[in-house]
C-alpha positions, 0 to 999 in steps of 0.5 A: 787898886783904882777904878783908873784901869782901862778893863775891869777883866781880861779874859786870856786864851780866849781862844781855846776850846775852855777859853770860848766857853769861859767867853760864852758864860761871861757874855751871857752873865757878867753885869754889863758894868764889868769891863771885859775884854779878849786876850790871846795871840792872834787878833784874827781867832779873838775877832772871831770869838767875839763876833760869836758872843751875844749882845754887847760882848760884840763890841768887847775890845781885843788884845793882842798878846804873847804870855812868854813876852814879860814886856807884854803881859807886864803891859797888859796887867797893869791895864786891868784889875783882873786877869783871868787865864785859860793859857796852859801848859802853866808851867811852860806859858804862865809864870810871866803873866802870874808874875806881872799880876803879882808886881801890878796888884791885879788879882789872877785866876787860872786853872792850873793841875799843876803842881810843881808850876803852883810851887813855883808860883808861890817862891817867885810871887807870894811875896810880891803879891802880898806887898801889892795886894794881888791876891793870885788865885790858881786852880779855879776850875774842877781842878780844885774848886770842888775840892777846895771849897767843900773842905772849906764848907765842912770845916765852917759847920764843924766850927759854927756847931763846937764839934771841933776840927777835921780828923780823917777826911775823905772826898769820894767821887760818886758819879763823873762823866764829861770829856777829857781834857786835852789841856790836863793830859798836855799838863800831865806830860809837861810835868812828867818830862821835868820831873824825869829830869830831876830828883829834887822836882819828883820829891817835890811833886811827891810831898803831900804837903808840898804847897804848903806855906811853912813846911817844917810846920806841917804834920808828919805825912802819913797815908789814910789807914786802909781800911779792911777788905772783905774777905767773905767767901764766893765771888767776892772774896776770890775777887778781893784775894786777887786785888790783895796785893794790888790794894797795898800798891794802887789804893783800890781799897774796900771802904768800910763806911760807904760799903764800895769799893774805891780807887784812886782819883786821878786829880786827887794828887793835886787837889789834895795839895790845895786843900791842905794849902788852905788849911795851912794858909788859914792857921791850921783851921780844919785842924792839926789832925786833919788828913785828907785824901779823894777816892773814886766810888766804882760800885759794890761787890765783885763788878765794883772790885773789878772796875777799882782794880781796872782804874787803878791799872789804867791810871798806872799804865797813864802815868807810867807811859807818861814817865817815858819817851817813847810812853809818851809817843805812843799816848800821843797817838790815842789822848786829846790835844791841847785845845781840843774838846768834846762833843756838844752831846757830850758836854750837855751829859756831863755832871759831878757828884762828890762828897766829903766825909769826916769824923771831927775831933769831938767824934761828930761826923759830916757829910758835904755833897758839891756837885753840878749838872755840867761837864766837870772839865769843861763847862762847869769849868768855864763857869767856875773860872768865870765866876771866880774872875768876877768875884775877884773884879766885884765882890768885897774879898778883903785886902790879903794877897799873896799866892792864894787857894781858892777857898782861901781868897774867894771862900763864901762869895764863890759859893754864893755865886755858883749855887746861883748856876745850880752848884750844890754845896751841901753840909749835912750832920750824920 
């Protein structure tokens, strides 16, 4: 890729709720070097995201363009050396600038949760994009940067020290709070509608190796052992006796190691898909015996166990209204809307903390901690996303391309680049 394109980053969807904020930290941070511009639909709304930046981002040049148009975003990818993107549904809205990326060689960043659109972004473009050199990075955002990488660190400390490859892996959600995302609901309905409509598409959502890069290739799948619930007298276990049967069928679980109780992660469905796209994409290199999971931590005794069942319920009455018509009318009524988001207040409370656990294949055990003091959905977010578009526009990430994870095309410079925003990515030996 030359120096010859008009715009070193283009920032896409400008305009919506993540897309100003994404502008906000660009304005404030990127090198005044970096080529940035503005893209989205309407001239009028990129005007005025413009004009509330700081300093030269004032004078940042606006493009007016339709993603669904390939002529357009065709015209658009070849005027810049990144594209960076925050124009969701992806499934609906993204494959014609993903695919005109992968054609131009310019790389790409979005933030996608979705599977099946990362599925078939891989079948239309991976090829193409490793000819050309673009390396198209999705889910740069809390959907799977923290998961992502902190795999990637853990498997890194395992190998520097000779302890081997990843065994059993655990991501436990240890403390979340930030608004919700009406993006990731309008994702979540998308998909629930098309995989309604066909066998084929649930099947490939259900895989848990359905991104991966050589399918026959992969381990056959097996759930995480569960492991024991207490089962002492008093409160606790007349409480354990009434989850017994919603353990085997939801995940609430008591975990063994931590001494908490757990429940599903709603994003884990996702961002397990990535991890395990990485550790294909790299040969295998956390391991042939790696299986790895995400848990959210809601607490010990008889309150942890009720708030792991009550999780649990609700995310299973989410994606079960999500999964019908009329669900999906009445859900529509209560959730976020596409490009709505919280509260300044809100945002400014928000933080993540996570922390991986393995056992490695010589017995040793780790323990990485990857969180940040910002709103996980929107403006840790933003940051995330911005950062990964300018180590795509300025760091030297080598010549892959292809249809990439974030660990796996931005690995080490990404993490460099967000301990510098107070991103905590911590190896400890246990």
């Amino acid at each position: 890729m030359t120096d010859s394109r008009e715009f070193d980053l283009v920032l896409v969807g400008a305009t919506g709720f993540v897309g100003r904020l994404t502008a906000q930290h660009l304005a404030e941070h990127a090198p005044s070097s970096v080529r940035i511009a503005l893209a989205g639909r309407s001239e009028a709304r990129l005007a005025a995201v413009r004009d509330s930046l700081p300093g030269a981002a004032r004078d940042w040049p606006l493009v007016v363009v339709d993603t669904t148009d390939p002529a357009a975003v065709a015209s658009l990818a070849e005027r810049t050396r990144v594209v960076v993107t925050t124009v969701g549904p992806y499934a609906r809205l993204g494959m014609p600038l993903a695919s005109a990326c992968a054609a131009a060689g310019t790389h790409y960043a979005d933030l996608t949760g979705e599977v099946l659109f990362v599925r078939d972004s891989i079948d239309t473009n991976d090829t193409v994009a490793q000819e050309s050199g673009a390396k198209i990075v999705h889910a740069c955002g809390f959907d799977s940067i923290p998961s992502d990488l902190g795999v990637w660190l853990t498997a890194q400390q395992a190998a520097a020290d000779g302890e081997g490859t990843l065994g059993e892996t655990l991501l436990h959600v240890r403390t979340l709070r930030g608004g919700v995302s009406g993006g990731t609901i309008d994702s979540m309905r998308v998909q629930a509608i098309e995989t309604a409509g066909s066998r084929e598409r649930r099947r490939a959502v259900l895989d848990p190796h359905g991104l991966s890069p050589d399918r026959a290739a992969e381990p056959p799948s097996r759930n995480r052992a569960v492991r024991a619930a207490s089962s002492g007298g008093g409160v606790a276990g007349s409480v354990a006796g009434v989850l017994d049967k919603a353990k085997a069928i939801s995940g609430v679980r008591f975990d063994e190691v931590t001494k908490r109780w757990v429940a599903p992660f709603f994003m884990a469905s996702f961002n397990t898909r990535i991890v395990r796209r990485s550790n294909a994409l790299t040969g295998w290199s956390y391991g042939r015996e790696f299986r790895y999971d995400e848990v959210m931590d809601t607490g010990r005794g008889p309150l942890g166990a009720v708030k792991a069942g009550a999780t649990a319920g609700v995310l299973g009455g989410l994606f079960a209204g999500m999964s019908t018509g009329p669900g999906r009318a009445v859900l529509d009524r209560v959730l976020p809307k596409p490009g709505e988001g919280p509260s300044e207040k809100t945002m400014d409370s928000g933080k993540f903390v996570m922390q991986v656990e393995t056992t490695t294949t010589t017995g040793a055990r780790y323990r990485t901690t990857v969180g940040a003091p910002y709103d996980p959905g929107y403006t840790g977010t933003a940051i995330m996303l911005g950062q990964a578009g300018l180590a795509l526009a300025q760091d030297d990430l080598g010549p892959r391309g292809g249809v990439l994870t974030p660990a796996v095309a931005l690995d080490g410079a990404l993490v460099e680049r967000l301990r510098g925003f107070d991103f905590e990515f911590e190896v400890e030996r246990r």
